[in-house]
N, C-alpha and C positions, 0 to 999 in steps of 0.2 A: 335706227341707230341705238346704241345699247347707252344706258340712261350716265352710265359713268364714262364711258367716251363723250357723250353729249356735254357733258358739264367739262369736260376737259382732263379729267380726275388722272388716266393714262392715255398720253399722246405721243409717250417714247416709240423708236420702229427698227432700232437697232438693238442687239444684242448687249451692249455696252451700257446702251443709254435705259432698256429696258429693266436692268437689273437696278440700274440707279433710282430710276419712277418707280422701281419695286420699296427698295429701300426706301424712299421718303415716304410711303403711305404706309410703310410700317411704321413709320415714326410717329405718325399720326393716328395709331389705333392705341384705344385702351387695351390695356394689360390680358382683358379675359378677351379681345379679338386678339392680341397676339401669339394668345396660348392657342386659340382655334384654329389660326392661319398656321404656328410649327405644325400642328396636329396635320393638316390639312397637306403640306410638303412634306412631312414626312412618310405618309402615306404614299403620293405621286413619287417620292422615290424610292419606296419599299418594292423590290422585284417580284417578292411573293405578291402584294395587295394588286399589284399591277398585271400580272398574270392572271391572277383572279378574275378581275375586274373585266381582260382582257380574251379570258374564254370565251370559245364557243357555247352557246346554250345546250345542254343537252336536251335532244329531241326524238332519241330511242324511244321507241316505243318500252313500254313496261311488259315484263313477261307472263306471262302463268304463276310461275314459280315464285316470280317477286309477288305479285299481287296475293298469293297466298301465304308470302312470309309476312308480310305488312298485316294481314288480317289475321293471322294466328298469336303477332307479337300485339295488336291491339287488342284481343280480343284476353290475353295472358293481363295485362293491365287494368282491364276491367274488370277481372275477376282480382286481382291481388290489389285494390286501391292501396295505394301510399306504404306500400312493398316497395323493398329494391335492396338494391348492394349500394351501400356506405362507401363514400369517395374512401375512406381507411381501408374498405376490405378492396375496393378495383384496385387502389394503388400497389397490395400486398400479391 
């Protein structure tokens, strides 16, 4: 059994009564668990994070072509260290 059922902490089982045991253990967390716990719901009902989260893995294989673009764009980086386009010039 999961250690805060054990202790009793949420024993709500309805809908009604679940949201209520929600609310009193929010009453009961400090300030920086209640900023983590909004954080945390509003994530679960973010459609994009949830879709995300809720993809399939991609499992394609890698092709030729990619695996040559990945090695020509590492290999451009090695040669230009600490080169690049300026958030001001991608933005423009």
């Amino acid at each position: 059994m999961v250690e805060w059922a054990r202790k009793g902490l949420f024993m709500a089982t309805k809908p009604d009564t679940d949201k209520q045991q929600a609310h009193e253990l929010i009453e009961r967390l400090s300030p920086g668990q209640v900023k983590a716990v909004a954080r945390l719901l509003e994530e679960m009902l973010d459609p994009v994070s949830h879709a995300i989260a809720n993809a399939p893995l991609d499992d394609e294989p890698e092709t030729e072509q990619e695996r040559q673009a990945v090695a020509e764009s590492k290999k451009w980086f090695e040669q230009h260290s600490g080169e690049g386009t300026s958030h001001g010039e991608a933005h423009r």
